[in-house]
Each structure stands twice: as structure tokens, then as C-alpha cells.
C-alpha positions as CSV (number, residue, x, y, z in Angstrom):
1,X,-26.4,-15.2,18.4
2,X,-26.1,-12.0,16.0
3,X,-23.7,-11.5,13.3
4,X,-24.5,-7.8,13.6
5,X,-21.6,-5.1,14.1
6,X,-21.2,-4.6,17.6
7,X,-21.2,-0.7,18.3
8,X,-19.7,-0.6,21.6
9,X,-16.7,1.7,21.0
10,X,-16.6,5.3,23.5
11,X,-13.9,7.9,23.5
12,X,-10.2,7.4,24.5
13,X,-9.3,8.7,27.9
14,X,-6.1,10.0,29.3
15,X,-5.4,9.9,32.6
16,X,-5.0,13.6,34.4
17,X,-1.4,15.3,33.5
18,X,1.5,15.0,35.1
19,X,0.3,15.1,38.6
20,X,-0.5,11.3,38.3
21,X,3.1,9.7,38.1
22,X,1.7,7.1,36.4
23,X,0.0,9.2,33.6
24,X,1.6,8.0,29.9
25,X,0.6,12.3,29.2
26,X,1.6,16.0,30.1
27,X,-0.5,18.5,30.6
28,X,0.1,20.0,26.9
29,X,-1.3,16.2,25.7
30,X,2.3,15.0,24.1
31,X,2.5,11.6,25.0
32,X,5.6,9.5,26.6
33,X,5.3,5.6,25.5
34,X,7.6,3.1,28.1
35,X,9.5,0.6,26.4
36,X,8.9,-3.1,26.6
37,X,9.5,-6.2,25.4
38,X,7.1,-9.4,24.3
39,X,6.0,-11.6,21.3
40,X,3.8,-9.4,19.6
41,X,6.3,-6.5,19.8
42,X,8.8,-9.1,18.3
43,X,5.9,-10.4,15.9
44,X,5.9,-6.3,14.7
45,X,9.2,-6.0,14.6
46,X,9.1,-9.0,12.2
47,X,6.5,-8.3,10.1
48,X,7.5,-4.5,9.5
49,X,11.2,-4.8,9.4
50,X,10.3,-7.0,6.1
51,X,7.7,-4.8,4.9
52,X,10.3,-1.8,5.7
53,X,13.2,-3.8,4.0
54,X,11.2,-4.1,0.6
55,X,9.8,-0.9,0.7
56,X,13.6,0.8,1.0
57,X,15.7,-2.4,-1.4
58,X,13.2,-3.4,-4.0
59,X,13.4,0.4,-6.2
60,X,17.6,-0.6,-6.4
61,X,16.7,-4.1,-7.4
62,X,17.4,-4.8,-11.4
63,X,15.4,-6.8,-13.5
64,X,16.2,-7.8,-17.1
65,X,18.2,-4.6,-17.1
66,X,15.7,-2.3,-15.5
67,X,14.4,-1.0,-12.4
68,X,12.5,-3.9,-10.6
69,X,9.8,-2.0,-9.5
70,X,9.5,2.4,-12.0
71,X,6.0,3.9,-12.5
72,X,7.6,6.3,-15.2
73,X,5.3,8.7,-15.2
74,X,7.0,10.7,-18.1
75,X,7.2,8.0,-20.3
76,X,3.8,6.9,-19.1
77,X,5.2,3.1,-18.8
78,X,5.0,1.3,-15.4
79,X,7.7,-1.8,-15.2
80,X,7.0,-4.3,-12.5
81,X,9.7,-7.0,-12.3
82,X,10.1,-7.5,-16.1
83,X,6.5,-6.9,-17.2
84,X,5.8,-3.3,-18.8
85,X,2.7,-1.7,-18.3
86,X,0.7,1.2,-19.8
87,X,-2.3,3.3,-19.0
88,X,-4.3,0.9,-21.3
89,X,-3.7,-1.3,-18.2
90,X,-5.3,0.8,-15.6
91,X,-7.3,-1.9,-15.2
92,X,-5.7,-4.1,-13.6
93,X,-4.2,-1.9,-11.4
94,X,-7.9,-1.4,-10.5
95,X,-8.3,-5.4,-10.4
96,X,-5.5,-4.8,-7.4
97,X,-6.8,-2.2,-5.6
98,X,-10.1,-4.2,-5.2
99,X,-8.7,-7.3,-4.1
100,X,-6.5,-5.7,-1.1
101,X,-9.3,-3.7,0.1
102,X,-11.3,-6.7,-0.1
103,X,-8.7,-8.8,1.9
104,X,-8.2,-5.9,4.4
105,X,-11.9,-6.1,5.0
106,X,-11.7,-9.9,5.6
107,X,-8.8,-9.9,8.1
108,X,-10.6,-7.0,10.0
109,X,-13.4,-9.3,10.3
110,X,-11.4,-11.7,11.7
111,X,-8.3,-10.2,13.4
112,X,-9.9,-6.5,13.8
113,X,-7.0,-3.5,13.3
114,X,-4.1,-5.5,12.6
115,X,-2.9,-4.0,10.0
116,X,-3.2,-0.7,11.9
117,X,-1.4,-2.0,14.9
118,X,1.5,-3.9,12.4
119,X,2.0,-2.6,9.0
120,X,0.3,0.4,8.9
121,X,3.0,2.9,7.6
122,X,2.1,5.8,10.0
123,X,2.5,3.2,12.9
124,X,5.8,1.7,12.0
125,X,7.0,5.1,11.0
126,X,6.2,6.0,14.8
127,X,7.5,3.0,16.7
128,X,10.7,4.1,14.3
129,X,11.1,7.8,15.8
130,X,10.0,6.8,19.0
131,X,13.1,4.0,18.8
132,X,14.8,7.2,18.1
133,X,13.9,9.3,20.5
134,X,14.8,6.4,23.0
135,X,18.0,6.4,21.6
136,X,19.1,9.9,22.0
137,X,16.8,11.5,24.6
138,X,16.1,7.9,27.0
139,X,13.0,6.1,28.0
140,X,9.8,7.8,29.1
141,X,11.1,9.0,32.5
142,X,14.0,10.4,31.4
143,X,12.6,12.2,28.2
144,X,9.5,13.7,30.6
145,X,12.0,15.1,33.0
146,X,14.0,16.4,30.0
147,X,10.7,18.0,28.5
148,X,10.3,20.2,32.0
149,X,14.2,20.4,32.6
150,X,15.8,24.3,32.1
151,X,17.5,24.8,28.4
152,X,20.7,23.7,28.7
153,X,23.6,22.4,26.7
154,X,22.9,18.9,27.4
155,X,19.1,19.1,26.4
156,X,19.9,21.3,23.4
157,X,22.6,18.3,21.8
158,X,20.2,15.4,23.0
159,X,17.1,17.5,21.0
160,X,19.4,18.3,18.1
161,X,20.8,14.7,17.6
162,X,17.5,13.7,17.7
163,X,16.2,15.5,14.9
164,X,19.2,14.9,13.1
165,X,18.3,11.2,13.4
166,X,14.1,12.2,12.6
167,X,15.3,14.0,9.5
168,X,17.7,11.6,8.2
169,X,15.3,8.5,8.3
170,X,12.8,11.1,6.8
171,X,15.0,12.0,3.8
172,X,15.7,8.0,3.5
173,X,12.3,7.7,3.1
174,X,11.7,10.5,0.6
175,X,14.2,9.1,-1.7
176,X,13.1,5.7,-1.1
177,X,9.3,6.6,-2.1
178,X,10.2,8.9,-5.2
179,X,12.9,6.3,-6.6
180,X,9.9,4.4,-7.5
181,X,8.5,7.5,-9.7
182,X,12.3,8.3,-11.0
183,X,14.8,6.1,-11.5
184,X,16.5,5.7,-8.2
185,X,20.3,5.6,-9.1
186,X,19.6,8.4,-11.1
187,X,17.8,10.3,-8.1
188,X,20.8,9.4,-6.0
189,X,23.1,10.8,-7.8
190,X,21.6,13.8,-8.7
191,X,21.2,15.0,-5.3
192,X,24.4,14.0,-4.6
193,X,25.6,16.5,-7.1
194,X,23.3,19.0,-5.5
195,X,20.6,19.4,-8.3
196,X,18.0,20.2,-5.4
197,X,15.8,22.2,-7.6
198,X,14.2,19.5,-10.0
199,X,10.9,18.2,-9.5
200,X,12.1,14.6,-8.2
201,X,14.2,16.4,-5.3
202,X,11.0,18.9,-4.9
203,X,9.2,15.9,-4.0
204,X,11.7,14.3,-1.9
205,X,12.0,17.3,0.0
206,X,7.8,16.9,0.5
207,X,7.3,13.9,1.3
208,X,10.0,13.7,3.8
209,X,8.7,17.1,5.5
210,X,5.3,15.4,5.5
211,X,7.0,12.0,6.9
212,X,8.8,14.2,9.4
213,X,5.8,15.7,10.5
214,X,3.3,12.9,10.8
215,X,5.6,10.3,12.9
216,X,7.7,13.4,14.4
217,X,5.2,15.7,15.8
218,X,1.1,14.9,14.4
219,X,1.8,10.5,15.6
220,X,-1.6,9.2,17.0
221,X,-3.3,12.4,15.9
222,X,-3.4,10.9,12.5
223,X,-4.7,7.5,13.6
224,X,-7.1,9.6,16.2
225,X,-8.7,12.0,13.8
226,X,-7.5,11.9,10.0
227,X,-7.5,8.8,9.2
228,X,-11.0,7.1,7.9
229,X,-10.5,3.3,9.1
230,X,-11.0,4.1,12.5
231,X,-14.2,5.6,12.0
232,X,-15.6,3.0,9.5
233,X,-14.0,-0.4,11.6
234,X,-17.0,-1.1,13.6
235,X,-19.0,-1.6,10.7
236,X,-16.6,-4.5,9.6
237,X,-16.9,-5.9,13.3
238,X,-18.7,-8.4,14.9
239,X,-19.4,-10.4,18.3
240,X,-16.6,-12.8,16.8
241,X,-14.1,-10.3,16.0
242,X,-10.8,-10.4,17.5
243,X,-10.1,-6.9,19.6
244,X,-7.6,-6.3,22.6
245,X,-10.1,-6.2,25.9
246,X,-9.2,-6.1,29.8
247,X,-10.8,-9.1,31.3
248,X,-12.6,-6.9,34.4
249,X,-14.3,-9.6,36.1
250,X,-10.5,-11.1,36.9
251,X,-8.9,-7.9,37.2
252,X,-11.4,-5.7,39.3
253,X,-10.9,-4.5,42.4
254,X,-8.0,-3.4,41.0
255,X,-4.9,-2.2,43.7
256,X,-1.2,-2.1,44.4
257,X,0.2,-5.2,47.1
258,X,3.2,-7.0,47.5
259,X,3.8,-10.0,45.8
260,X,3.7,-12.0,48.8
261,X,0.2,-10.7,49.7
262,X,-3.2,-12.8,49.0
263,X,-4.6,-10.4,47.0
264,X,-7.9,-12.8,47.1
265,X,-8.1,-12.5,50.8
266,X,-7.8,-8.6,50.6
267,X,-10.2,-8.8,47.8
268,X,-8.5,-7.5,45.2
269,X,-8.3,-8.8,41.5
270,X,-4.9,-9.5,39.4
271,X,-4.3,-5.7,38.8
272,X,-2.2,-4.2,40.5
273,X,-2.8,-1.0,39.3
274,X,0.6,0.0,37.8
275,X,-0.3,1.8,34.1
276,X,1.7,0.0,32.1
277,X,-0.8,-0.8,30.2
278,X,-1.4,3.1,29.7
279,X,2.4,3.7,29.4
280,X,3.2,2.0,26.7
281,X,0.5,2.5,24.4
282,X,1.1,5.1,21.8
283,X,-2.4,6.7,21.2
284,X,-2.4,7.3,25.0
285,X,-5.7,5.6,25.9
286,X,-6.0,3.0,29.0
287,X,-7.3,0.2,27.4
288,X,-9.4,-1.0,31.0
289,X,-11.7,1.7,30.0
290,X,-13.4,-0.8,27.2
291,X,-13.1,-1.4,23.2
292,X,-12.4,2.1,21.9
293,X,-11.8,3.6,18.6
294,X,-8.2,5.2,19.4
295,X,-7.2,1.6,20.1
296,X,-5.1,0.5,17.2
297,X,-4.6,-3.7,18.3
298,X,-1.0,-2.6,18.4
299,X,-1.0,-5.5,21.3
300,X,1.8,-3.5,23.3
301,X,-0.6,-3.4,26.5
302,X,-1.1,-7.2,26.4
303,X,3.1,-7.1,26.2
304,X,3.4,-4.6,29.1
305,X,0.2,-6.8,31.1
306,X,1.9,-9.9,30.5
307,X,5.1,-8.6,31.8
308,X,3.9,-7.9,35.1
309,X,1.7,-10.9,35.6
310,X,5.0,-13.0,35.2
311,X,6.7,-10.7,37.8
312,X,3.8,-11.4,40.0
313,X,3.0,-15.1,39.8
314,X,0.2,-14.2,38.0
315,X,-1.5,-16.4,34.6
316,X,-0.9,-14.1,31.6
317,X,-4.1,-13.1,29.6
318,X,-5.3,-9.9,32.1
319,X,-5.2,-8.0,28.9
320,X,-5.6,-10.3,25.8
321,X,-6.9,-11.1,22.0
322,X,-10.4,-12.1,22.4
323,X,-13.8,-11.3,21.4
324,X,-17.2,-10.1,22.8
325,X,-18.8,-13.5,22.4
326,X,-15.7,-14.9,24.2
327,X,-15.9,-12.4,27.2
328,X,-19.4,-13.2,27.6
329,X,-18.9,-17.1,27.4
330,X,-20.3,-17.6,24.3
331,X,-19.1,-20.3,21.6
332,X,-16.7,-18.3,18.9
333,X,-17.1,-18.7,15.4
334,X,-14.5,-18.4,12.9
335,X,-16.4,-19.0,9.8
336,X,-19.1,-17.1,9.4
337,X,-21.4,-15.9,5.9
338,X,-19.6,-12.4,5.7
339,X,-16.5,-13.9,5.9
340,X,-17.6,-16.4,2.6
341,X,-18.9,-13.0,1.1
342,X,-15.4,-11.7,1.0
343,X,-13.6,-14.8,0.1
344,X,-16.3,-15.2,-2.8
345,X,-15.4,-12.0,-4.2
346,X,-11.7,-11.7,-3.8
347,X,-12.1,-15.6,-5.9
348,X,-14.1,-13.4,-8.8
349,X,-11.7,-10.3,-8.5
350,X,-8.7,-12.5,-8.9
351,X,-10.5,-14.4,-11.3
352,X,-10.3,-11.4,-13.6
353,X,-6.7,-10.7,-13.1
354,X,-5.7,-13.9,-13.8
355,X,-7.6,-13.7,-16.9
356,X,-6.7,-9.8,-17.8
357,X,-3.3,-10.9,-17.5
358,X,-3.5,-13.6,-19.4
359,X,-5.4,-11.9,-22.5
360,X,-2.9,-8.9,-22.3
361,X,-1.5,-8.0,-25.6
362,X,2.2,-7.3,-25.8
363,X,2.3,-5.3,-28.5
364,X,-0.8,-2.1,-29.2
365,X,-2.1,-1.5,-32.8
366,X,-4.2,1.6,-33.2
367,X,-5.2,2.4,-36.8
368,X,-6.6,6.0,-38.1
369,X,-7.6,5.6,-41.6
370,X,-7.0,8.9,-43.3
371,X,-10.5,10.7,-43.9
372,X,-9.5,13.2,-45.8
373,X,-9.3,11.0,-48.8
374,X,-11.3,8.4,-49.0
375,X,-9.7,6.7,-51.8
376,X,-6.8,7.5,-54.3
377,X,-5.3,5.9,-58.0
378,X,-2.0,4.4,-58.4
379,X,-0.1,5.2,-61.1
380,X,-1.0,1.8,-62.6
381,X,-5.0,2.7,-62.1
382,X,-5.7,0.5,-58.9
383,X,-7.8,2.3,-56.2
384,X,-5.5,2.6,-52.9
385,X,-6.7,3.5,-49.5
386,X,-3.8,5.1,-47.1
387,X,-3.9,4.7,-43.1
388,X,-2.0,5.9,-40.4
389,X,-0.6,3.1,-37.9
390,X,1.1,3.7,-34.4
391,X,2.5,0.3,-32.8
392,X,3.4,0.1,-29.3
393,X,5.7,-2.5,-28.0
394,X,4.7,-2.9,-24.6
395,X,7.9,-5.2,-23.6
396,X,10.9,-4.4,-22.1
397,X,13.0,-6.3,-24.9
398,X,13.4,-5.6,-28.4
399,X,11.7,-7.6,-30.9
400,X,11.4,-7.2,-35.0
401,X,7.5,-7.4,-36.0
402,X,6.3,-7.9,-40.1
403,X,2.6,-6.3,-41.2
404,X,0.4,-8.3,-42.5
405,X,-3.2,-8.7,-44.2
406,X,-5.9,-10.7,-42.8
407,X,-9.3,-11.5,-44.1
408,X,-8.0,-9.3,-47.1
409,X,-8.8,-10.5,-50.4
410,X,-7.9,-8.9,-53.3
411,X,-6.1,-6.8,-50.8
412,X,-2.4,-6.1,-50.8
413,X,0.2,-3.9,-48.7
414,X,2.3,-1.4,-51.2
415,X,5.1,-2.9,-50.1
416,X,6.9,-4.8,-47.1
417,X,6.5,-3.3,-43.7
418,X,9.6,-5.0,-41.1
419,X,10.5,-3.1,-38.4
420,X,12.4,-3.4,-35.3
421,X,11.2,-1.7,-32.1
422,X,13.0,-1.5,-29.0
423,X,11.8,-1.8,-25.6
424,X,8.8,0.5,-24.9
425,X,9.1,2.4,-28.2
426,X,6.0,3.6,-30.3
427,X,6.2,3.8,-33.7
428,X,4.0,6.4,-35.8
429,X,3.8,5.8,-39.5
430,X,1.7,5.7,-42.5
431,X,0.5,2.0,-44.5
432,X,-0.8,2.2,-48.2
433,X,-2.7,-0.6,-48.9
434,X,-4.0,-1.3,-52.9
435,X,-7.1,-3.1,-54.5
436,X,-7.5,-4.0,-58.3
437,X,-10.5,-1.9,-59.8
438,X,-13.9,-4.0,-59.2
439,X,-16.3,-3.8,-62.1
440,X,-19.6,-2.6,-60.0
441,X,-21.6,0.3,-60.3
442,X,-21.7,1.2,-56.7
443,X,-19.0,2.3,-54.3
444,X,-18.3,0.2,-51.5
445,X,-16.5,-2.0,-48.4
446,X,-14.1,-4.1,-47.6
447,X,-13.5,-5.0,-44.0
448,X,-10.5,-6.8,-43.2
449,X,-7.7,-7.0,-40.7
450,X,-3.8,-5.4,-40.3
451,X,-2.1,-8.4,-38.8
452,X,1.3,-7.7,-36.9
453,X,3.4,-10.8,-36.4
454,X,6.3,-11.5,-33.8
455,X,9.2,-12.2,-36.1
456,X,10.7,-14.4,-33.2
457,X,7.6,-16.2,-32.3
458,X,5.2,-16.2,-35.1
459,X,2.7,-17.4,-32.9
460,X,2.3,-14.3,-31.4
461,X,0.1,-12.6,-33.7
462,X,-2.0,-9.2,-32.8
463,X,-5.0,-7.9,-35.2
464,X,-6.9,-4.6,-35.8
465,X,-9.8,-4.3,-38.0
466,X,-10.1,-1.9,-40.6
467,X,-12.4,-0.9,-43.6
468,X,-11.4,-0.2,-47.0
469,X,-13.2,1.9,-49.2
470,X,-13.4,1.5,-53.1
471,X,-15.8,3.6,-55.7
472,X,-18.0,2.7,-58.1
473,X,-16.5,1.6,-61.7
């Protein structure tokens, strides 16, 4: 059996427009999704609600006095739940990135487009305005007859309240997603005072026109022909990959009958034919046409299938999770050498976080020795050298450091250097550092180390080399 992507996926189709009365489209290609109930429904209810809930609370969450979660982009400091980071760290940011992509390429292997069909934000963003629409306008019959019905006052208030209800969770989201680029108390309250003219309300005002627009009016367009995962999946897929398939050899003939009728003896399979399947899935594609692209594993057609097989006495499972090499009656394998490939390199990815985390200074010494100068006299004859220091505490709590030598013999600081530095603040001044006259008739070198030591916890010691020069006597 191969372990070779399986390249079986062909264009969505639609049924005709509105002349079938079982099409989920019109004629102008908007489409009307049916509302149902089931367990994967309930499972993305679950599983988005939660990613929803921390996507909108977490920004208003405090942590030791700050923000849980700012990328302060002014300040160039990024605080994630009582950890401050800087664009030194822009490596394990990178470290991040890897490992999710690597993990969404694993479950794809496995569970094909679940995160499409779950958590995707353009998906839950759409289930979200199509709960709206519901609300205000009514389920698919009602809104099609209202989408051909004559403008009247009743279709003008249903329309309005629900783009009242469209814009509002689109403004919610705007502030939500900037609050983690601008302090989000702050951002509240300065809109609330009408101050709709800075550059955080600017790009409130653009992200929800964009958010607005894609789950409003663009929807499945997005997931049919912007975005990049649908074209790339089937490489990521094999015979063992969970997709959502129509089991045609149980199914076909397919036709309408009563409950009570043998559908065996009239020779006809278990479906009946209704377009549920069709109606309730929201890239408009009928999912007994085979594996295609514009399917997203939302699961809603196995909720709608299911549905009616109870109604008719039927086994669930028409339309199901299952894979090519199950259809064909092949033995399914679950582990299999891609899938070690990936967990092998999501071990060495996290690997290096762990270990980039762990070797992360708190504090940032960067020394410039001044070159104009090499060298300069005391008063008292010795041969000083002069450097500028900037220190960087890179905590979100205050701490009082003292500068030291290292490595520094016959090297001494001019005088004491003990500082306090608060949370994130950089400090920018000069260090003079002194050496008795050496009896040698060359100029030379001393390399040594400036040694900045945690008053508080001594064992927290941070060093930076540096040279000192000296001239011939």
C-alpha cells in the first residue's frame, strides 16, 4: 500500500439556481446554509467558543500589574503573561511559528482540514454571522424568500438589524485584536471619548471593515480561492487520511420513498435524496460528488446525514469520517514514517525553545568603547580608557544592579556604578575604567569583562567582554 498523496480532489459543484428547491444557491451564487443540530456541530461550538473566549478576555486579563498578553510596538517590548520580550527575541517567536506549522501539518496528516472546519477564524467568524443572520432574517427558507421578496418595511428593519448585529460583532473584534497592540483599557476608553482619529482607532476601524467584509459578504470565497491551505492540503494527504466521504456503494441508487417502503426491494440505496447534505454546507458544494478541495471537514453534512438516517430507521455513517484506504477495504494505519518525521522535528523545534528560554538573559549589556580616544591620563598619571554602556532590563519588575570587573587585573572602575532600573527601562551612560602605567615599550591589550550583578540575587550575573587599550611607556 502507498504512503503517496492521494490526488483525487475535482471542482465543487452547485446544484442549478433556484429552480431546484432543493438547491443550497441562487442564481447570483449567494449561498443559503439550513440549520442543524449534531455532535460535531456541538464539538465546534466547543472548541471555538473557547478559542473565541480567549481570543476576546485574555487582552483585559492582568498579570503582575500588566496587560496579560501587549506586543507594544512603540516601546518595542512584547509582555506575555509576566515575561517581557524584545526584538533580540525574535527568535523564539520564530521557534513558535515553526512548531505550529509543524503540528498543523501533523494533524492534517492525520485528521485532514480540521482546523479549517473548527478553528479556523474565517470559519467561526462565518458560522457567527450566519447565527446572525438566523436570528434576524430566519433560516434558509425564510431568508431566500426574503432575498426575492419586494422592498418593504419589514425587509428593510430585518436587513438593517442585521447589519447592526454584523457590524457590532465586527467592531468587538477590531478592539479585541488591536487591544493586543495598544493597551486595551486604554483603547476603550479612548474611543469612548470619541478620539476616532488616532492610529489604534484607524486600525480598529480596518480590521473590523475587513472582518465585516470577509464573514459578511466574501465567506467561502476566501476559503475557495484566497486562501493557500486548500490548494497545498493534498500534498500533506494520504490513503490514511481522515476526509468527510459519501459511502456510494450504500447510498446509490439514490431516491425519495416513504419510510415505510423497502427501499431494497425498489432498489434504491439509503439516500433519499433530500440535499441536506448540500443545504447545510457553507462552501455550497454537495459532498456525494467525491473528495473536493472547497470541502473544509466542517462535518456539518455528516450532522445533516445523520439526522435523516435516524428519521428513517436508517444506520448513521451515509456521510462519515473515513479514509480512502477505509472505502476501499483496506487496513488503516495511524502511525506511519511521515507522521514520525513531524513528531521528530516538532521534539528538536521544542527542544530549542526550551533551551532559548532557558539561556535568556534578563538583563542586555551592549558596550561601545569610545574610538575616538583610544586612551586618556588621569590627573594622577594612570592611563584610562572610557566606554559607553546601555543596560536593558528586560523584566517587568524593578531591580537595583552594581557594575563590576571581571577577568580585569590591574583593572579598576573610576568609581561605583549602582543603579536602579525599572521595569523595561534602558539606561544609556558612560563607564571610565583606569589602569596603573605598565613599564613596556609597546602599546597594548587587555581583554576583560564588565560584569552586572542582580543586587537581589547575586547569582544572577550577566557579562560583556571588552578590550582595553594602554600605550607604550
Amino acid at each position: 500500500m502507498s504512503d503517496s498523496p492521494v490526488q483525487i480532489l475535482i471542482p465543487a459543484k452547485n446544484l442549478p439556481g433556484d429552480s431546484n428547491p432543493a438547491s443550497t444557491t441562487l442564481r447570483e451564487g449567494k449561498i443559503f446554509t439550513r440549520s442543524f443540530t449534531g455532535r460535531f456541530r456541538n464539538f465546534r461550538l466547543l472548541g471555538a467558543g473557547f478559542l473565541t473566549l480567549l481570543f476576546f478576555g485574555t487582552s483585559w486579563v492582568n498579570w503582575n500589574g500588566h496587560q496579560a498578553i501587549l506586543w507594544d510596538l512603540d516601546t518595542r517590548q512584547f509582555h506575555v503573561f509576566g515575561t517581557t520580550f524584545w526584538p533580540q527575541d525574535f527568535m523564539l517567536l520564530s521557534y513558535v511559528m515553526i512548531i505550529g506549522a509543524l503540528l498543523l501539518f501533523a494533524v492534517t496528516m492525520v485528521a485532514g482540514r480540521v482546523w479549517c472546519g473548527y478553528t479556523c477564524p474565517q470559519s467561526v467568524w462565518t458560522w457567527a454571522f450566519i447565527w446572525a443572520e438566523n436570528l434576524t432574517e430566519g433560516d434558509r427558507n425564510q431568508r431566500i424568500k426574503l432575498q426575492h421578496a419586494p422592498l418593504t418595511f419589514s425587509k428593510v428593519f430585518k436587513r438593517s438589524s442585521k447589519h447592526v448585529l454584523w457590524l457590532s460583532m465586527s467592531i468587538a473584534t477590531g478592539i479585541a485584536f488591536v487591544g493586543y497592540f495598544v493597551p486595551v483599557r486604554e483603547l476603550v476608553q479612548n474611543l469612548a471619548h470619541l478620539e476616532w482619529l488616532s492610529s489604534s482607532a484607524i486600525w480598529v476601524g480596518i480590521v473590523a471593515a475587513l472582518t465585516y467584509m470577509n464573514a459578511g459578504w466574501v465567506r467561502e470565497k476566501v476559503c475557495l480561492h484566497m486562501c493557500p491551505y486548500a490548494r497545498f492540503q493534498s500534498v500533506m494527504f494520504d490513503r490514511n487520511t481522515l476526509v468527510i466521504a459519501y459511502d456510494a456503494a450504500r447510498g446509490d441508487a439514490r431516491g425519495s420513498r416513504k419510510k415505510t417502503d423497502d427501499h431494497k426491494a425498489l432498489g434504491l440505496g439509503d439516500c433519499i435524496d433530500c440535499y441536506m447534505c448540500v443545504q447545510v454546507c457553507p462552501t455550497g458544494i454537495d459532498i456525494r460528488d467525491g473528495l473536493q478541495m472547497d470541502c473544509i471537514g466542517c462535518a456539518a453534512c455528516i450532522d445533516a446525514c445523520d439526522d435523516v438516517m435516524d428519521k428513517m430507521g436508517y444506520d448513521r455513517g451515509l456521510v462519515s469520517y473515513t479514509s480512502e484506504a477505509a472505502l476501499a477495504g483496506e487496513p488503516e494505519k495511524i502511525l506511519r514514517p511521515r507522521l514520525f518525521g513531524y513528531g521528530a522535528l516538532i521534539a528538536i523545534m521544542l527542544a530549542a525553545l526550551v533551551v532559548s528560554l532557558n539561556s535568556r538573559e534578563l538583563v542586555d549589556i551592549s558596550v561601545v568603547k569610545d574610538r575616538s580616544v583610544l586612551y586618556r591620563y588621569t590627573s594622577d598619571g594612570d592611563v584610562m580608557n572610557v566606554y559607553r554602556m546601555k543596560i536593558t532590563n528586560k523584566t517587568q519588575q524593578p531591580a537595583q544592579y552594581n557594575l563590576k570587573l571581571h577577568n580585569a587585573e590591574g583593572l579598576s572602575l573610576s568609581r561605583t556604578y549602582q543603579f536602579t532600573l525599572a521595569a523595561g527601562e534602558v539606561y544609556d551612560f558612560p563607564v571610565t575604567v583606569e589602569m596603573k602605567p605598565l613599564p613596556t615599550k609597546e602599546a597594548g591589550m587587555v581583554q576583560f569583562d564588565f560584569e552586572l550583578v542582580n543586587s537581589a540575587a547575586p547569582n544572577l550575573v550577566t557579562r560583556e567582554a571588552a578590550n582595553f587599550m594602554y600605550p607604550a611607556q
